[in-house]
N, CA, C and O of each residue as an XYZ file, in Angstrom:
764
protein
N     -25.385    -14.069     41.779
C     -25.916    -13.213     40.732
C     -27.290    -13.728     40.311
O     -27.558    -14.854     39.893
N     -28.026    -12.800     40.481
C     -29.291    -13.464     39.818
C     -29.769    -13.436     38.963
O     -29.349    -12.502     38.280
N     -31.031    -14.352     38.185
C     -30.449    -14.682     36.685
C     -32.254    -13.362     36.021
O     -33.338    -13.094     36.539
N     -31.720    -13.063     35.014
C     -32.540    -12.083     34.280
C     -33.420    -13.116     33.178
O     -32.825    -13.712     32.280
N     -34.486    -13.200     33.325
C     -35.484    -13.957     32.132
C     -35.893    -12.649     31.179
O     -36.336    -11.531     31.441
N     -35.643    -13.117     30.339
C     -36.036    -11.802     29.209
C     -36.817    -12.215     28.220
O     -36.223    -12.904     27.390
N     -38.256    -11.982     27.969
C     -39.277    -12.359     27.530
C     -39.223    -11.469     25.897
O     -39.156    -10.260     25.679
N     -39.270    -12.406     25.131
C     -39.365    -11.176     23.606
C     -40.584    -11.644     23.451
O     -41.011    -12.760     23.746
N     -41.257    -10.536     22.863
C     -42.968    -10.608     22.612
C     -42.638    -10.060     20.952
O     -41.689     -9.318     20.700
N     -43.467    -10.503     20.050
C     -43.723     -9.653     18.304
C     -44.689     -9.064     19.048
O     -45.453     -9.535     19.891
N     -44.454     -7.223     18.330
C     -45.664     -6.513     18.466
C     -46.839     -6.740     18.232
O     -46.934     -7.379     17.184
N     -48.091     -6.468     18.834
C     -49.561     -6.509     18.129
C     -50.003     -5.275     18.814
O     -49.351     -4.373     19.340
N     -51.043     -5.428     18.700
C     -51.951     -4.525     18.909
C     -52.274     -4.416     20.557
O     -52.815     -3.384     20.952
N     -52.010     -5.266     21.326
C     -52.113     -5.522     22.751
C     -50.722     -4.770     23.419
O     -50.853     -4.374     24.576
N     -49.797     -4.619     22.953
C     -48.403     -4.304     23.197
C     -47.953     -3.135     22.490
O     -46.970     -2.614     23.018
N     -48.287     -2.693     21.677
C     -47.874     -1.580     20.617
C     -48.039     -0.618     21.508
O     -47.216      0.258     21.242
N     -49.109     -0.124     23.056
C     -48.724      1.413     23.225
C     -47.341      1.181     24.117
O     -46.620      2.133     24.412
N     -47.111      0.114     24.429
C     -45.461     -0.245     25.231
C     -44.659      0.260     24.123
O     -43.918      1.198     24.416
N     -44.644     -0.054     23.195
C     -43.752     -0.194     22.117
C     -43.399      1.383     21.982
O     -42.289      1.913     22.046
N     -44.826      2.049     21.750
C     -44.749      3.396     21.475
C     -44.149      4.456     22.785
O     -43.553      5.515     22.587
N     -44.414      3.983     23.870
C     -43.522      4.645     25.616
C     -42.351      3.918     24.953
O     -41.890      4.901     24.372
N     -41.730      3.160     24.695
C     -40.271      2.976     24.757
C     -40.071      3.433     23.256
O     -38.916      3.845     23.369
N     -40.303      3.588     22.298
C     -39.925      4.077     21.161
C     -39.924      5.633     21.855
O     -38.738      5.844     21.602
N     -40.383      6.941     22.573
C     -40.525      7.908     22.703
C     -39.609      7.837     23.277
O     -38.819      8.699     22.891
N     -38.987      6.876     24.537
C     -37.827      7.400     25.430
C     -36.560      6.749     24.698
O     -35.435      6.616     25.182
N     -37.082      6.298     23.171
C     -35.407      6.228     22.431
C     -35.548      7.492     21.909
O     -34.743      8.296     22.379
N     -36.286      7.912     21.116
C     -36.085      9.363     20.288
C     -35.932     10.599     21.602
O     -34.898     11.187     21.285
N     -36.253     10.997     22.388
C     -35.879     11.560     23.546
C     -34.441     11.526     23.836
O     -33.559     12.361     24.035
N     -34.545     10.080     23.780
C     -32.284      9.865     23.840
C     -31.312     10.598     22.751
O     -30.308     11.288     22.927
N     -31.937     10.221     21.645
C     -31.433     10.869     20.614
C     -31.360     12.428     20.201
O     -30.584     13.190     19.623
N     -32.913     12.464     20.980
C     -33.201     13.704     20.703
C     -32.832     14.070     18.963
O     -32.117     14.988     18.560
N     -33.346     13.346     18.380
C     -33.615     13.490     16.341
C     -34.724     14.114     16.060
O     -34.686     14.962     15.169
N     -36.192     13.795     16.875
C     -37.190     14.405     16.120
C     -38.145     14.038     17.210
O     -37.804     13.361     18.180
N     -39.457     14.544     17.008
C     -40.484     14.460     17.846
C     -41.434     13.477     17.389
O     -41.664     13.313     16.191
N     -42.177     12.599     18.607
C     -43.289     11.662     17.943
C     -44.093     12.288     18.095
O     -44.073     12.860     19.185
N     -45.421     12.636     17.070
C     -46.248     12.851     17.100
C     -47.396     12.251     16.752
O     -47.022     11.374     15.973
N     -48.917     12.159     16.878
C     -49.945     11.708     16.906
C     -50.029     11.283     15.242
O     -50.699     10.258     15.114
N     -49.571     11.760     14.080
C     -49.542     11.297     13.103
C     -48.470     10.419     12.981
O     -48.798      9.380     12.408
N     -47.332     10.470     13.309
C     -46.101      9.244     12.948
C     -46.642      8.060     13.797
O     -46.313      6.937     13.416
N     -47.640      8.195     15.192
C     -48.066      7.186     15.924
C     -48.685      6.587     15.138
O     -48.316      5.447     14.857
N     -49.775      7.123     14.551
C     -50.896      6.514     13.830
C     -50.409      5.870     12.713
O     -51.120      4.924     12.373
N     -49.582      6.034     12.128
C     -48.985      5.628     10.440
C     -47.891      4.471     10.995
O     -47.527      3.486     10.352
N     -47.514      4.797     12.185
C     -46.322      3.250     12.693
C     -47.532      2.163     13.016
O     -47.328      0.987     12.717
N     -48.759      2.536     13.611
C     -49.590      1.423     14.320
C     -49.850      0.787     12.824
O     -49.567     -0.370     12.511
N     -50.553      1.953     11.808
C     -50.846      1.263     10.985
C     -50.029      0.229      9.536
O     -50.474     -0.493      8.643
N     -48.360      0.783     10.062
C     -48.086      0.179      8.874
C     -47.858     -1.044      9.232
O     -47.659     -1.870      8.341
N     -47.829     -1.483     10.729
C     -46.898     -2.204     11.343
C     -48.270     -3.692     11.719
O     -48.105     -4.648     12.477
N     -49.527     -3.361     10.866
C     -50.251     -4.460     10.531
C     -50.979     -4.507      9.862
O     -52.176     -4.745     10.019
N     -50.136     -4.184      8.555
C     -50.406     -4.571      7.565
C     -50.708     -5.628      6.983
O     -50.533     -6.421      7.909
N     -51.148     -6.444      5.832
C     -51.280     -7.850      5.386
C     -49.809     -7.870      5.666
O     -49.481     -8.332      6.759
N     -48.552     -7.302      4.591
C     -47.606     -7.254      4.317
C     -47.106     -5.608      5.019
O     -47.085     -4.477      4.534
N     -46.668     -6.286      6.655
C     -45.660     -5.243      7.095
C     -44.793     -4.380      6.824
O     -43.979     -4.945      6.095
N     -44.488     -3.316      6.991
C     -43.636     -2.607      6.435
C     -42.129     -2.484      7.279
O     -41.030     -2.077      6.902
N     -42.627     -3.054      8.652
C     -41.473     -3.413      9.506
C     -42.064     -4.228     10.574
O     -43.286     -4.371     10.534
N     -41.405     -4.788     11.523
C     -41.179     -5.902     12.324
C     -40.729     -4.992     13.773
O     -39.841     -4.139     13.751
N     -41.499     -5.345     14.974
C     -40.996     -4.670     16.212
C     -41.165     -5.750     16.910
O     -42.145     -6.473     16.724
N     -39.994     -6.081     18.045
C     -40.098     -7.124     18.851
C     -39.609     -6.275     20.326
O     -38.640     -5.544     20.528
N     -40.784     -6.745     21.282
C     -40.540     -6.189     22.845
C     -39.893     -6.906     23.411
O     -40.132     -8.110     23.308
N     -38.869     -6.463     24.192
C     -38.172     -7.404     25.443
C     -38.954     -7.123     26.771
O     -39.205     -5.984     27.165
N     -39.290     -8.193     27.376
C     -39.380     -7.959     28.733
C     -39.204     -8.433     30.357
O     -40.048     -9.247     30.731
N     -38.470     -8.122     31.085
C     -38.375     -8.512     32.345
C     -39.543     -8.218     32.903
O     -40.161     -7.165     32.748
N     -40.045     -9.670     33.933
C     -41.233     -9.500     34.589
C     -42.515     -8.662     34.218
O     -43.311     -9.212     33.457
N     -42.673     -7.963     34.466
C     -43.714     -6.815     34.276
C     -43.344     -5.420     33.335
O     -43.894     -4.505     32.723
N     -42.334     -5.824     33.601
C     -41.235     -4.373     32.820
C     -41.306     -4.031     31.470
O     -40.099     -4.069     31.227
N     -41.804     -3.741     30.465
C     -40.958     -3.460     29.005
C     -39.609     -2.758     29.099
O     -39.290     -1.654     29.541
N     -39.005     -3.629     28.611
C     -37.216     -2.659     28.990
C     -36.891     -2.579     27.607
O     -35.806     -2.023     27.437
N     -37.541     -2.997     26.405
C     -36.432     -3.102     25.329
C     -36.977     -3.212     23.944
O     -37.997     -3.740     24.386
N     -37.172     -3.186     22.819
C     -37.350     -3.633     21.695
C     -36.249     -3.355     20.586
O     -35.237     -2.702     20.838
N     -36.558     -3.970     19.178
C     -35.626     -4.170     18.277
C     -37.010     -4.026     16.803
O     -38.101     -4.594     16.764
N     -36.440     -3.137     15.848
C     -37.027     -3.186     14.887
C     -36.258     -3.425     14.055
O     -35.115     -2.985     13.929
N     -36.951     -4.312     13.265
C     -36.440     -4.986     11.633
C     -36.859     -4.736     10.463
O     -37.988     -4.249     10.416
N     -36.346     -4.900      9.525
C     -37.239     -4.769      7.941
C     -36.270     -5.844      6.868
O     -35.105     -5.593      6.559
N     -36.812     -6.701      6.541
C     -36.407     -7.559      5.212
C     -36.329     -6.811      4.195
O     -37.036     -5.810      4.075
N     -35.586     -7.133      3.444
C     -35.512     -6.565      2.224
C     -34.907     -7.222      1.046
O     -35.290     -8.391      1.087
N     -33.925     -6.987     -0.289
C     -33.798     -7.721     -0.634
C     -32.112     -7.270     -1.363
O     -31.973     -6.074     -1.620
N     -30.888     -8.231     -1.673
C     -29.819     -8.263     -1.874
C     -29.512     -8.668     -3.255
O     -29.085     -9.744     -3.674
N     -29.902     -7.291     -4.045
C     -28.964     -8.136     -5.470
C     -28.008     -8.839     -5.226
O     -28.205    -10.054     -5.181
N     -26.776     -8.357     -5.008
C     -25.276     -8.428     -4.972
C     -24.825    -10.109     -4.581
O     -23.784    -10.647     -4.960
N     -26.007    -10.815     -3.644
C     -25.946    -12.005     -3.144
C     -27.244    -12.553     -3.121
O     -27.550    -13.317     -2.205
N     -28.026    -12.270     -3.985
C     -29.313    -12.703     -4.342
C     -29.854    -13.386     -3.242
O     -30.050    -14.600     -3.291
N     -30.092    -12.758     -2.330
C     -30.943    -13.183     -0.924
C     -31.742    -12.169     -0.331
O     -31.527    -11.025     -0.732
N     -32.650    -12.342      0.567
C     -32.848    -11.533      1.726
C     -32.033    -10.500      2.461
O     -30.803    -10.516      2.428
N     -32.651     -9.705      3.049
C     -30.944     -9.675      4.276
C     -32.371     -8.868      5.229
O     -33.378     -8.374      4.721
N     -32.147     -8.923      6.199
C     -32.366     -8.285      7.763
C     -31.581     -6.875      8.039
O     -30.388     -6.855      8.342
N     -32.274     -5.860      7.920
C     -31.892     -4.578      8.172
C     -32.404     -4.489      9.926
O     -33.513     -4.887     10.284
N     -31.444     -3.938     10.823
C     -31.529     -3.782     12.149
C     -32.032     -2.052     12.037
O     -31.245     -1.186     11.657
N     -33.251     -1.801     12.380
C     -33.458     -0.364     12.349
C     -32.840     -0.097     13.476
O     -31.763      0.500     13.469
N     -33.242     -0.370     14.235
C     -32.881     -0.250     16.115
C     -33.048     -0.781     16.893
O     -34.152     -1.243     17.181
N     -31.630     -0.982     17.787
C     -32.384     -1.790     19.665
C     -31.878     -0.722     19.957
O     -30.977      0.009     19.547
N     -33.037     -0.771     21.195
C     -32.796      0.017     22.169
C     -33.349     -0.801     23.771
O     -34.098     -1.708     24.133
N     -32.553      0.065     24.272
C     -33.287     -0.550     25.744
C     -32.872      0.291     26.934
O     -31.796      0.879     27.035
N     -33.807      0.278     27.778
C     -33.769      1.157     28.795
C     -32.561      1.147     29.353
O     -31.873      0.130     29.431
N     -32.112      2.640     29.914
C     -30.679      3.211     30.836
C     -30.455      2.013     31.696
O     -29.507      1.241     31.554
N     -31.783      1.865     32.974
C     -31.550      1.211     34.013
C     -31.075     -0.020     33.719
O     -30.117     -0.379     34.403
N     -31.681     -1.162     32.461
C     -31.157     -2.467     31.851
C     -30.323     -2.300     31.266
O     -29.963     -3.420     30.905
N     -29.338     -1.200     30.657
C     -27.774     -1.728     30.096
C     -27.176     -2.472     30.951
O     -27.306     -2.462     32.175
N     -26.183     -3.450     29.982
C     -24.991     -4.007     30.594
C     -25.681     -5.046     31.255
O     -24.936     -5.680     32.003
N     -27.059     -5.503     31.230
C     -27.484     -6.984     31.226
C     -27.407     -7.857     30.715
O     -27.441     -8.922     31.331
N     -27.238     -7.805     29.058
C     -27.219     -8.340     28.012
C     -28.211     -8.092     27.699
O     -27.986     -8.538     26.574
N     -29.252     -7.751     27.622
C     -30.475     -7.554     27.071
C     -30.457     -7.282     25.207
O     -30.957     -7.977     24.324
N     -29.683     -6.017     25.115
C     -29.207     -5.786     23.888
C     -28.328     -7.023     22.888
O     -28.307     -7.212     21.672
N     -27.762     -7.605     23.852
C     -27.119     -8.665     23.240
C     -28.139     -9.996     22.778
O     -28.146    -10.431     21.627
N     -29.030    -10.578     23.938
C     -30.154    -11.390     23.506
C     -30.932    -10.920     22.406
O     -31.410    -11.700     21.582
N     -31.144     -9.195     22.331
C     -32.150     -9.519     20.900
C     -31.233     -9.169     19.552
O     -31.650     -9.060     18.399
N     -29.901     -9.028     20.015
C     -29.547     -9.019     18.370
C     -29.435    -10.706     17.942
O     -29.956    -11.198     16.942
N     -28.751    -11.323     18.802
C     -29.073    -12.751     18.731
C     -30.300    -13.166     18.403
O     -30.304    -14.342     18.040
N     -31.122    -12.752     18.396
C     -32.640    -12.884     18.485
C     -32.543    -13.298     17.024
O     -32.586    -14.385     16.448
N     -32.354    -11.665     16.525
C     -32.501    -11.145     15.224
C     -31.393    -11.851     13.934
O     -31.657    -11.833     12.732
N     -30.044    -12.487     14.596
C     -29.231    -13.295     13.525
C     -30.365    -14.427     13.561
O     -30.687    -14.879     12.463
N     -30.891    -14.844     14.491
C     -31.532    -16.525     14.521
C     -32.782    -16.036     13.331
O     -32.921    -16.708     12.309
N     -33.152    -15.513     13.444
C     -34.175    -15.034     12.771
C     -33.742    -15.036     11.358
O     -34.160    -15.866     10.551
N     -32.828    -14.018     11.040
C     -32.492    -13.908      9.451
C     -31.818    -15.183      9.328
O     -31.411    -15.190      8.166
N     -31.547    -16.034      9.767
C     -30.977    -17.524      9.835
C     -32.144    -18.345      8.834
O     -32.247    -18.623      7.639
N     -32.931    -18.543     10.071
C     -34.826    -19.157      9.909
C     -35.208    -18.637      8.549
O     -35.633    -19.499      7.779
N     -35.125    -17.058      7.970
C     -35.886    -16.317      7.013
C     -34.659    -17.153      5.537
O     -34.993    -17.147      4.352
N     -33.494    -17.689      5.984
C     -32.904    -17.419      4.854
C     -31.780    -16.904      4.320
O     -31.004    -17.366      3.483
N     -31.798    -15.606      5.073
C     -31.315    -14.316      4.918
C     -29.830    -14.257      4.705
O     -29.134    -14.284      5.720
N     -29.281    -14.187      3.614
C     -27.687    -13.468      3.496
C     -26.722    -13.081      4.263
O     -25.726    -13.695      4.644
N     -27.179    -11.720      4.529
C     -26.858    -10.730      5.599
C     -27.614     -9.934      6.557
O     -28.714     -9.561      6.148
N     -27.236     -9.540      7.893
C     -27.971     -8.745      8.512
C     -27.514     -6.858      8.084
O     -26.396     -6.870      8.598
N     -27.618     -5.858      7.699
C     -27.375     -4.593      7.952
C     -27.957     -3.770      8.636
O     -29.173     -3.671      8.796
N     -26.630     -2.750      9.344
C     -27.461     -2.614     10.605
C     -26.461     -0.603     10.151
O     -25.279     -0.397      9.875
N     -27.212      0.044     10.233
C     -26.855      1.417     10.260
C     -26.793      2.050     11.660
O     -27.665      2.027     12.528
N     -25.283      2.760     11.704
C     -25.056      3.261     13.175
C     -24.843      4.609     13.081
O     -23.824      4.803     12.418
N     -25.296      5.515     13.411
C     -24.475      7.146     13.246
C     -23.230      7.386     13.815
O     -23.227      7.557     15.034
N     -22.111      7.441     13.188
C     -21.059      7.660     13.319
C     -20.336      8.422     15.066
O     -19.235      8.215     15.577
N     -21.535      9.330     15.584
C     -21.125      9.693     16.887
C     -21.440      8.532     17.565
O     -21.061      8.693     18.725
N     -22.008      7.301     17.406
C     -22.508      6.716     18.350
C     -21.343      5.446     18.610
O     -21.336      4.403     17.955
N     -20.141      5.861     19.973
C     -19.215      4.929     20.212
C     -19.700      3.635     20.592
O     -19.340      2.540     20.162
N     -20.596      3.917     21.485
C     -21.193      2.472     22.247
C     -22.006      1.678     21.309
O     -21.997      0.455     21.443
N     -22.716      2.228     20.362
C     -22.819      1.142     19.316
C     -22.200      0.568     18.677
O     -22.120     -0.637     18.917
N     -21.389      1.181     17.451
C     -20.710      0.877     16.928
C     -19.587     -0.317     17.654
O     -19.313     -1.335     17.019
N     -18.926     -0.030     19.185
C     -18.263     -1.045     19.956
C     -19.440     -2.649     20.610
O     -19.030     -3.719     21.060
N     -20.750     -2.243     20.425
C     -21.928     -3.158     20.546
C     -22.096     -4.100     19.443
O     -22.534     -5.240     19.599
N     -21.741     -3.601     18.326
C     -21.792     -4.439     17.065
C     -21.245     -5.312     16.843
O     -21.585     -6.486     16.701
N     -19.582     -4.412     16.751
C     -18.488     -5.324     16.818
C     -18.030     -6.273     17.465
O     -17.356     -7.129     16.892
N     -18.287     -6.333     18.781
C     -18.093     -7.379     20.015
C     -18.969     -8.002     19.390
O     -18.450     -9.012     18.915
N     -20.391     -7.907     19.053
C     -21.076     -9.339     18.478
C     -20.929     -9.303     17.215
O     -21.995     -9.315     16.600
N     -19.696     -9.251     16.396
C     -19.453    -10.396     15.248
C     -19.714     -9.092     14.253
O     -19.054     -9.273     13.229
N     -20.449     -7.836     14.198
C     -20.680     -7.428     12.977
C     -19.565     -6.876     12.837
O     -18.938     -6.475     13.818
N     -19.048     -6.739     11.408
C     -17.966     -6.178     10.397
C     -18.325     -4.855      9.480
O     -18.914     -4.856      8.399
N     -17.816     -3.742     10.200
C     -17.589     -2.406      9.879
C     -17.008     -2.115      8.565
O     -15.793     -2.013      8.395
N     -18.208     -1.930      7.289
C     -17.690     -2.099      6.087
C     -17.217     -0.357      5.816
O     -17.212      0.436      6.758
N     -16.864      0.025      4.493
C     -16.145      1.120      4.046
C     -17.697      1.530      3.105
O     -17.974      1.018      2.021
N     -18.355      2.312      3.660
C     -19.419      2.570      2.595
C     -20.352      3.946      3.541
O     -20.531      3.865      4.756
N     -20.777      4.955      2.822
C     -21.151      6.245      3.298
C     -22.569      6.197      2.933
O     -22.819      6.287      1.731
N     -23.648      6.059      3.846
C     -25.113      6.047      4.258
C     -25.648      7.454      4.024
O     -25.527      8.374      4.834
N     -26.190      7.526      2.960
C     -26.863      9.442      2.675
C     -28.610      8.829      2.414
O     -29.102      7.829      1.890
N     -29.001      9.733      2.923
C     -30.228      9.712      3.586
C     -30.825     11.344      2.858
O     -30.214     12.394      3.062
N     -32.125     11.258      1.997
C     -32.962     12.658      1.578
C     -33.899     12.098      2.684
O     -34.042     10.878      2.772
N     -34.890     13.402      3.991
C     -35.503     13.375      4.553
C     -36.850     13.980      4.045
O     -36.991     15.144      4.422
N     -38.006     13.434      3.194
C     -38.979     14.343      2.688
C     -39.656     15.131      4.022
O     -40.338     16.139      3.838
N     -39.426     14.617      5.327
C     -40.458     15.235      6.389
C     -39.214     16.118      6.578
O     -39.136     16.147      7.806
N     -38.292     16.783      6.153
C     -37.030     17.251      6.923
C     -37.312     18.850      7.496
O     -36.418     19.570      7.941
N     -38.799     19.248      7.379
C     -38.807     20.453      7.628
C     -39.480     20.535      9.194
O     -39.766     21.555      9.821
N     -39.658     18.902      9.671
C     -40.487     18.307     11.041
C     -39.571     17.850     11.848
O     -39.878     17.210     12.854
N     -38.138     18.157     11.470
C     -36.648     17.829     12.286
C     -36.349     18.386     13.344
O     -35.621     17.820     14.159
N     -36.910     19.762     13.577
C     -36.556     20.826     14.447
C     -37.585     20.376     15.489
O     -38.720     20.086     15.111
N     -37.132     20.279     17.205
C     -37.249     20.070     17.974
C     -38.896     21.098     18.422
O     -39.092     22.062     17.682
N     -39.644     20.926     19.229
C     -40.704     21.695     19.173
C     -40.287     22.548     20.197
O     -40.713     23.695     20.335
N     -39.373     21.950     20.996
C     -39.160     23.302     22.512
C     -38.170     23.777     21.833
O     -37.269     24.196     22.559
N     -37.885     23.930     20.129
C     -37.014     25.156     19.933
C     -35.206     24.721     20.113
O     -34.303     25.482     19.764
N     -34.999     23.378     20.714
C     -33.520     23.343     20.496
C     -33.319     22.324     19.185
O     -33.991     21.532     18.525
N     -31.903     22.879     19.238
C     -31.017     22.541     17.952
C     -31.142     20.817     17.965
O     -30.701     20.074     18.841
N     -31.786     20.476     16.880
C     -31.669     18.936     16.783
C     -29.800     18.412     15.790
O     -28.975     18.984     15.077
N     -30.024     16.924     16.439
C     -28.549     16.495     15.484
C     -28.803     17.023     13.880
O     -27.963     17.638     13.223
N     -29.925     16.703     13.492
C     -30.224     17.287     12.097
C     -29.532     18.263     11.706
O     -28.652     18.301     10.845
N     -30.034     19.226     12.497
C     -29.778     21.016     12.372
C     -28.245     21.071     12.483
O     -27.488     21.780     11.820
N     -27.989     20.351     13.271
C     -26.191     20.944     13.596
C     -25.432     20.218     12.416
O     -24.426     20.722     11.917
N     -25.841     19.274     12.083
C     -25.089     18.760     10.403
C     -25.230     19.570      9.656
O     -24.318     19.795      8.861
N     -26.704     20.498      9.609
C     -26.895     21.651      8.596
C     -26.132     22.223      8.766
O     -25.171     22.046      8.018
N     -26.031     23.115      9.665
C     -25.265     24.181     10.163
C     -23.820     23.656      9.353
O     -23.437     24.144      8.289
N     -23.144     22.600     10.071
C     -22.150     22.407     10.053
C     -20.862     22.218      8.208
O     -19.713     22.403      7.806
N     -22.321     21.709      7.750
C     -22.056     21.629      6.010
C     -22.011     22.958      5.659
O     -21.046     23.323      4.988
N     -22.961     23.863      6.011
C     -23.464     25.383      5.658
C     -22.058     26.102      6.179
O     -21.751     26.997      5.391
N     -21.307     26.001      7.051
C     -20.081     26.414      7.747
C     -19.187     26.351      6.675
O     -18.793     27.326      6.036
N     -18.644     24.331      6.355
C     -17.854     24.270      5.450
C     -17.973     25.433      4.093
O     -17.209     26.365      3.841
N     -19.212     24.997      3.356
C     -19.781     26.014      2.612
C     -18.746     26.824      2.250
O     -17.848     26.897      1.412
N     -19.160     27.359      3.108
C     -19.019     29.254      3.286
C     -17.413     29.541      3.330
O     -16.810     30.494      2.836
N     -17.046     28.746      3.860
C     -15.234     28.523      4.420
C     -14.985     28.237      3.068
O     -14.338     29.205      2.667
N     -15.110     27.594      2.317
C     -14.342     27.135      0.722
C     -14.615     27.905     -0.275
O     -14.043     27.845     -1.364
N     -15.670     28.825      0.075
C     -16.220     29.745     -1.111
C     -15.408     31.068     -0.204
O     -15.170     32.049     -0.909
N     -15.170     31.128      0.601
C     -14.169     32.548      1.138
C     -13.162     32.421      0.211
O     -12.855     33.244     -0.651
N     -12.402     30.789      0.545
C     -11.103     30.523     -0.286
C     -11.116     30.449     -1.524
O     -10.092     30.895     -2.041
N     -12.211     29.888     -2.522
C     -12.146     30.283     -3.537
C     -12.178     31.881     -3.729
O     -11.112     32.301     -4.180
N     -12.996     32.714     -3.530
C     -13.145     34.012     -3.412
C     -11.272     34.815     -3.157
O     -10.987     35.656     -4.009
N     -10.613     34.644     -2.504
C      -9.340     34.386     -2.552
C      -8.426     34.385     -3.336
O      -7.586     35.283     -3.397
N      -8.449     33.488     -3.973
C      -8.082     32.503     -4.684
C      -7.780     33.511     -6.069
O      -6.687     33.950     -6.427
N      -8.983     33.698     -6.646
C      -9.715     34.591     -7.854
C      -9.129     35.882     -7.461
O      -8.553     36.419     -8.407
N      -9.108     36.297     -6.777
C      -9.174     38.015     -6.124
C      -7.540     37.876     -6.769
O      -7.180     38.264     -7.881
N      -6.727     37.234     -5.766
C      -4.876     37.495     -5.846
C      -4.611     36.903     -6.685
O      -3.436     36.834     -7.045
């Protein structure tokens, strides 16, 4: 078996349009929303800042970018510390099941280790099996707590070639319930 060297680089400015080709072929995966020339420009710029607004680290085999992981510190009343929020790893189709994903969450405990840090939190969307089973195999603990999210760009959700984004089908899908409980109330009142 031969052995995989996996190089983590911190973003700069030399590496950031890598960052930005593999950030496009995660949102592509997801298919959530479109990058465009303004979210490019506002990630380059927040992301060197005096005081960052987030943290991107590249993985790479040989010549390859296969991977990155974004972070954001923040801060923990509840345990008066730090903690390490995992925005996302991702890493290319062809590199699953290398460990790759596994080296940079490791990356990222050593890190909030070094910083200090409490806890790491890491938000998964509920369809997503292979994460959620990615977590858990490395040590994270699946708490009881419901993640609601207001989107101010939420009217930039809809896909530009016109298909239904995950967004839209949660709409839909609440808008369904809706309608179904107000029949039954309607019902309800009537008899």
């Amino acid at each position: 078996m031969q052995e995989i060297r996996l190089q983590i680089e911190k973003l700069n400015k030399e590496n950031f349009d890598n960052f930005i080709d593999l950030h496009k072929r995660y949102i592509e995966s997801e298919r959530t929303r479109y990058l465009d020339t303004t979210l490019i420009n506002r990630l380059k710029k927040d992301a060197f800042l005096t005081n960052p607004k987030y943290e991107a680290y590249l993985g790479k085999i040989g010549l390859d970018w296969v991977a990155y992981v974004i972070i954001i510190i923040s801060y923990s009343t509840f345990i008066a510390l730090p903690s390490l929020s995992i925005e996302e790893i991702f890493v290319l189709n062809n590199f699953r099941n290398l460990g790759i994903g596994g080296a940079l969450f490791e990356f990222c405990v050593r890190n909030a280790k070094k910083r200090g840090c409490g806890k790491i939190e890491i938000s998964v969307p509920n369809r997503n099996e292979k994460a959620k089973f990615f977590f858990e195999f490395n040590r994270a603990i699946p708490i009881d707590i419901t993640y609601y999210e207001i989107d101010f760009f939420d009217t930039k959700i809809g896909n530009p070639d016109g298909k239904m984004t995950y967004a839209d089908l949660l709409r839909k899908r609440n808008k369904s319930k809706i309608t179904k409980l107000n029949s039954r109330v309607n019902e309800i009142v009537v008899n």
